[in-house]
C-alpha positions as CSV (number, residue, x, y, z in Angstrom):
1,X,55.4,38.0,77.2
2,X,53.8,40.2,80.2
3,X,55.4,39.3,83.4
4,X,53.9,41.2,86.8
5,X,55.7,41.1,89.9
6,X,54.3,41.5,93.5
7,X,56.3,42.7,96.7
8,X,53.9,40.5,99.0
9,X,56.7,38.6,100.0
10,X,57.8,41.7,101.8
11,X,56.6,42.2,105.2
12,X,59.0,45.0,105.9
13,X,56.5,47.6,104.4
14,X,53.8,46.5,106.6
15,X,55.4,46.3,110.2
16,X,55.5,49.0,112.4
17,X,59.2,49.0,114.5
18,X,58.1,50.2,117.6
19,X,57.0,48.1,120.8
20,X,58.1,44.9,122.4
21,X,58.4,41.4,120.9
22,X,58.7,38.0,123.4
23,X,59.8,34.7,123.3
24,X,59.5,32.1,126.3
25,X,62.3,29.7,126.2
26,X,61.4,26.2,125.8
27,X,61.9,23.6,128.9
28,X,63.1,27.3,131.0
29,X,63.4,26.1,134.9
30,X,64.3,29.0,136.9
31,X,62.8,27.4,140.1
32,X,65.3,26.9,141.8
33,X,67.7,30.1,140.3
34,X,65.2,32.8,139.8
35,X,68.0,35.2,138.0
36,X,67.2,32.9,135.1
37,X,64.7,34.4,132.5
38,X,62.3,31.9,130.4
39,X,61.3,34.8,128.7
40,X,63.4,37.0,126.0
41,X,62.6,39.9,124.5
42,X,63.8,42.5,122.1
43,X,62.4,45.7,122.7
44,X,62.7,48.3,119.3
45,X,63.5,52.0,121.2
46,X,63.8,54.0,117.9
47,X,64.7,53.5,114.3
48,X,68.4,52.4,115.2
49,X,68.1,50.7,118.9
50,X,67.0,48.2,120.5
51,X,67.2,46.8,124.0
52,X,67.0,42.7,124.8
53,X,67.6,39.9,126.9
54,X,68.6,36.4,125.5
55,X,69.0,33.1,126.3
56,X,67.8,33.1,130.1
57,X,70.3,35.7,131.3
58,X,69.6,38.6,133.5
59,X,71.6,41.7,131.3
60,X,69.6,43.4,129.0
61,X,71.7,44.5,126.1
62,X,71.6,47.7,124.2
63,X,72.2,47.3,120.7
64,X,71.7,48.9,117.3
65,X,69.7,47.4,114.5
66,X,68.9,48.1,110.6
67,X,66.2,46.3,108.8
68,X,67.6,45.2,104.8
69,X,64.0,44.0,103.3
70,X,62.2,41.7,106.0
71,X,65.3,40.9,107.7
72,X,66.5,42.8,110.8
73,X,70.1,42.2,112.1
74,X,71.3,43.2,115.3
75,X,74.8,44.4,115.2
76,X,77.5,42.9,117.5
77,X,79.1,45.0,119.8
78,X,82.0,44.6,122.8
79,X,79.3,43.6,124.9
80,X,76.8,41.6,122.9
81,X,78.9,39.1,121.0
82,X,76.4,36.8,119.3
83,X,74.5,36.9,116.0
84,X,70.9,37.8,116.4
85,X,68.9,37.9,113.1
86,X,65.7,38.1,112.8
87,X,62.9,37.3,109.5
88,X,59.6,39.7,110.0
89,X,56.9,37.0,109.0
90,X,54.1,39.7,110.0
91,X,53.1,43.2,112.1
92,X,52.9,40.9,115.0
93,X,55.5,38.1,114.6
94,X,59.7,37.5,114.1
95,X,61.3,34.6,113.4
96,X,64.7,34.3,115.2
97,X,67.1,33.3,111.7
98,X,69.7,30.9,114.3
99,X,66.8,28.8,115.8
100,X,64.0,29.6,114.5
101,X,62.0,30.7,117.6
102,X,58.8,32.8,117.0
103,X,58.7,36.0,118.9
104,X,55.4,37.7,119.1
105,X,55.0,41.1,119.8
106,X,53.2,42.3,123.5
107,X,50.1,44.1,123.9
């Protein structure tokens, strides 16, 4: 028996970690406190760091990353105390792994 396997499942190989990805929060209302952000992002500085803003607040983190097949996990630190996982579905899109929001990278 000839068996063939195929690494297609991997999108790692075909992203490119540079650049910004976004994600506008669902329902976000900052009208009437405009230190609330409806939009998150994860921005990739370098092979190790990154730089985001999650869930509506108004610090952006700075955070190291490492990317274990299509998966890239963002390691906690003193100041950034929550998991943040992410699934690369393609060069342009993450999946967030604790909610499954869809983050697409800017132009």
């Amino acid at each position: 028996m000839i068996s063939c396997s195929s690494n297609d499942d991997d999108n790692s190989e075909n992203f490119e970690i540079n650049g910004e990805f976004n994600h506008t929060i669902t329902g976000c209302d900052n009208t009437d406190n405009l230190e609330i952000n409806c939009v998150e992002f994860i921005k990739f500085i370098d092979e190790t760091n990154v730089s985001l803003l999650i869930d509506g607040s108004d610090i952006v983190y700075i955070g190291n990353y490492e990317i274990i097949d299509d998966k890239i996990n963002i390691e906690t630190t003193d100041n950034l105390n929550i998991n943040i996982s992410f699934i690369i579905q393609d060069g342009i899109t993450l999946k967030r792994i604790e909610n499954n929001d869809i983050w697409v990278k800017s132009e």
